[in-house]
C-alpha positions as MATLAB code, in Angstrom:
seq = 'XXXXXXXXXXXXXXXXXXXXXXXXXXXXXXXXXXXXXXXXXXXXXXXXXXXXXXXXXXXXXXXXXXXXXXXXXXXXXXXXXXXXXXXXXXXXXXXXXXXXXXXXXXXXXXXXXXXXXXXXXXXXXXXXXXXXXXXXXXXXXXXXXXXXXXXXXXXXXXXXXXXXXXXXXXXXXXXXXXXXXXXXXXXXXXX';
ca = [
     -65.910 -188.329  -35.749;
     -67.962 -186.898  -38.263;
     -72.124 -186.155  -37.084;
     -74.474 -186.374  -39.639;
     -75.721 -183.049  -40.980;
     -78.749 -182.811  -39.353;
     -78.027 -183.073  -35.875;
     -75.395 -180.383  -36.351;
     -76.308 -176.562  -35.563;
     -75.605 -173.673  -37.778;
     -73.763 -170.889  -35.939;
     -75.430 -168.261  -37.791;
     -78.353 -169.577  -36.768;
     -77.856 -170.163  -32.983;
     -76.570 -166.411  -32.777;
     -79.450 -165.113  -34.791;
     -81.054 -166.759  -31.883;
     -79.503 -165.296  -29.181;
     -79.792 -162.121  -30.773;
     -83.476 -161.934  -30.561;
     -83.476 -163.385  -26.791;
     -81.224 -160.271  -26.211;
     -83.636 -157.740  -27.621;
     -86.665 -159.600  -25.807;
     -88.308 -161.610  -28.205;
     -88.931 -165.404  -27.954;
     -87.243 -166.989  -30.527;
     -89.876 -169.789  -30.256;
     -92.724 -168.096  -30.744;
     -94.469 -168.995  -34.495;
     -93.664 -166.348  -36.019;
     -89.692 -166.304  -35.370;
     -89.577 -170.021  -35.157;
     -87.746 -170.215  -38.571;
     -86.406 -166.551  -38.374;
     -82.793 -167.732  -37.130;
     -82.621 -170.173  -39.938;
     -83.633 -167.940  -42.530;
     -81.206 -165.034  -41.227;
     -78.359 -167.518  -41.533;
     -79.583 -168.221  -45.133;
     -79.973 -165.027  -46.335;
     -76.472 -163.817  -44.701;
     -75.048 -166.043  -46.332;
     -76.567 -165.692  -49.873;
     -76.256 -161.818  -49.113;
     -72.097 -162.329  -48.423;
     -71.034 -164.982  -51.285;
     -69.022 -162.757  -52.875;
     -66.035 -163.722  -50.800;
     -66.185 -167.258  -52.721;
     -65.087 -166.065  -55.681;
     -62.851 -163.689  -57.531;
     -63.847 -161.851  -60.784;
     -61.860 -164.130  -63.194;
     -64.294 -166.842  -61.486;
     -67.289 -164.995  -62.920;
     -66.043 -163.717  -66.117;
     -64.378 -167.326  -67.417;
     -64.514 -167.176  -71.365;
     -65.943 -164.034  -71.110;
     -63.235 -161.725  -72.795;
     -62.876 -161.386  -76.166;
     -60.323 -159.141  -78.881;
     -61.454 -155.601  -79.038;
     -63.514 -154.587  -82.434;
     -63.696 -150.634  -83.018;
     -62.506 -147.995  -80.347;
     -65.559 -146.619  -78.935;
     -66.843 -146.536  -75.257;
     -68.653 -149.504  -73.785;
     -71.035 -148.558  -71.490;
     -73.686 -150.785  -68.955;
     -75.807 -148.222  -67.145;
     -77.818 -148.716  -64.331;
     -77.019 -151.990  -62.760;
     -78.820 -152.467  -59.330;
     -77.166 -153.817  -56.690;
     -77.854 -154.344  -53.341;
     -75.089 -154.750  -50.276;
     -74.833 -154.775  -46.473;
     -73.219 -151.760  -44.652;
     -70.154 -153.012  -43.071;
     -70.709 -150.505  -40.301;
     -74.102 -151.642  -39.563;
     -74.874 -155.079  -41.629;
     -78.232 -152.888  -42.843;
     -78.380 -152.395  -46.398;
     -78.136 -150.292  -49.124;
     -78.922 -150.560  -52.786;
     -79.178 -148.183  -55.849;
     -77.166 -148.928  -59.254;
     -73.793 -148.415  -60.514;
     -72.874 -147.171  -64.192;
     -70.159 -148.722  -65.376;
     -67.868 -147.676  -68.614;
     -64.513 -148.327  -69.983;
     -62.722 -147.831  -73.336;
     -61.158 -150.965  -74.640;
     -57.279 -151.512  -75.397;
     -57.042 -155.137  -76.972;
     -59.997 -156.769  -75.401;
     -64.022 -156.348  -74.298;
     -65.750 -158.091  -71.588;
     -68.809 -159.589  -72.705;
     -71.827 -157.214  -70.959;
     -73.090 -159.682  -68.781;
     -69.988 -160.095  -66.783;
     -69.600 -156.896  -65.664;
     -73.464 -156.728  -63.118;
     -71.495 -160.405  -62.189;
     -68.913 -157.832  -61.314;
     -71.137 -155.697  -59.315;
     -73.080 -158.514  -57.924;
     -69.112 -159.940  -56.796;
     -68.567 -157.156  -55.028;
     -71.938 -155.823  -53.580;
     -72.462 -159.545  -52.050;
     -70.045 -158.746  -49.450;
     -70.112 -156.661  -45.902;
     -68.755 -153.263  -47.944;
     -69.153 -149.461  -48.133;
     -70.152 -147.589  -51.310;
     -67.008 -146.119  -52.076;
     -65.055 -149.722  -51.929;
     -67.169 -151.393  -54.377;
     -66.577 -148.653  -57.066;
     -62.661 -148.705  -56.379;
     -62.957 -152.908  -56.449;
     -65.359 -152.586  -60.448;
     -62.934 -150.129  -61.530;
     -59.827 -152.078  -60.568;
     -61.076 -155.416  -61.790;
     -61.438 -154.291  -65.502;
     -58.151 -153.054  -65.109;
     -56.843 -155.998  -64.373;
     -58.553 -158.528  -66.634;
     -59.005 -156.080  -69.842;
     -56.157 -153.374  -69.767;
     -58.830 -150.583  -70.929;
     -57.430 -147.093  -72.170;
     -59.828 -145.781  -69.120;
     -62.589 -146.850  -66.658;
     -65.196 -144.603  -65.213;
     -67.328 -146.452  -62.484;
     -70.061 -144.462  -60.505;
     -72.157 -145.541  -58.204;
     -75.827 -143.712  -56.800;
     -77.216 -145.965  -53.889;
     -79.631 -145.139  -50.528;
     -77.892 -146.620  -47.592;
     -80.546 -147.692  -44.417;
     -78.361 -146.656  -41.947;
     -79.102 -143.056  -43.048;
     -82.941 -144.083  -43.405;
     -83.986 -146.079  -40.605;
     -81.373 -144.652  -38.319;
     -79.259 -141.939  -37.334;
     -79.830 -138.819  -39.093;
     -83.263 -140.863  -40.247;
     -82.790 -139.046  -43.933;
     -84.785 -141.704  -46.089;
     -84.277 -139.602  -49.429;
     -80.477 -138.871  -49.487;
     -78.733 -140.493  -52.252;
     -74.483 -140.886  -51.897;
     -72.996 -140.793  -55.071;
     -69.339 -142.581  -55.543;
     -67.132 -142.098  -58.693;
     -63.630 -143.923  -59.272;
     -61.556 -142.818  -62.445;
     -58.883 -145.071  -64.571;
     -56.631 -144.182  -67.155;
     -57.507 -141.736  -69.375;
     -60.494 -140.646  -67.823;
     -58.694 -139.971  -64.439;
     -56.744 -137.128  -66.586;
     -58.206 -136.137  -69.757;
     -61.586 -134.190  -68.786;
     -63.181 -134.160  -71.979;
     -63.095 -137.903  -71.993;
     -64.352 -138.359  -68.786;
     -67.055 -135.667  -69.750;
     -67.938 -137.678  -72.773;
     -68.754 -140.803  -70.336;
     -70.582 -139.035  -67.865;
     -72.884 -137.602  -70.222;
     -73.772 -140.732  -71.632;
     -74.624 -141.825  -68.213;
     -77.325 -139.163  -67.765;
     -78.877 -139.404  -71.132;
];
């Protein structure tokens, strides 16, 4: 028998809940009231990257390759959740590739990013998953993904080092073995 929506509870919620009984708080009080719901509404806007796959977001999105030079989208922010700690860490991930046949239209690859940030990851995943997903949809010559972020659970915790920044970098094709390439890329990244 199906109950309506409403008189349902959201698990997220009810742990959320319990979560703050466990650390002391009353979950009743005014101010936390609506905290449980909320938490279970931003965990799951925070995670929806597990409902889709990057052909989802790209679609129509690729297109036949015009010219030979590198396509590069710098400085994309993301934001993700430690996997470790569910705290989060942000920063921005630089992103190039030199076509084969086909291009990506720009705006697909932050829906790339955003794909793969919106799930419980680590730093260095999320580079490998970028990297390995224009691989696979656009057969580039090479793919350079790096990644500069400030993870919380360094900040707010642990060593408590609020200002360290860990920098990721995954290589594809040609710039995996040709350094002059991958030089090329990396200092259009810093200019």
């Amino acid at each position: 028998m199906n109950m309506p929506v409403e008189t349902l509870t959201d698990p997220i919620a009810e742990y959320a809940r319990a979560m703050l009984a466990h650390l002391g708080e009353d979950a009743h009080r005014p101010g936390l009231a609506d905290t449980p719901k909320r938490f279970a509404n931003a965990m799951r806007f925070l995670t929806e990257g597990y409902e889709a796959e990057p052909e989802d977001v790209v679609g129509g999105g690729i297109f036949e390759a015009e010219g030979d030079g590198v396509v590069l989208v710098r400085d994309v922010e993301f934001h993700s959740l430690c996997e470790h700690h569910l705290l989060p860490f942000f920063g921005r991930v630089h992103v190039a590739y030199l076509p084969g046949e086909r291009i990506i239209g720009l705006s697909k690859i932050p829906r790339i990013v955003d794909l793969y940030a919106r799930r419980l990851q680590v730093q260095e995943r999320i580079t490998e998953q970028v990297a390995d997903a224009l691989v696979r949809l656009l057969q580039p010559k090479g793919v350079l993904v790096l990644a500069e972020a400030r993870h919380l659970c360094m900040a707010m915790r642990g060593v408590e080092k609020q200002l360290s920044v860990t920098a990721t970098r995954t290589l594809r094709g040609c710039y995996a073995h040709d350094a002059v390439a991958r030089q090329e890329v990396l200092s259009m990244i810093k200019t």
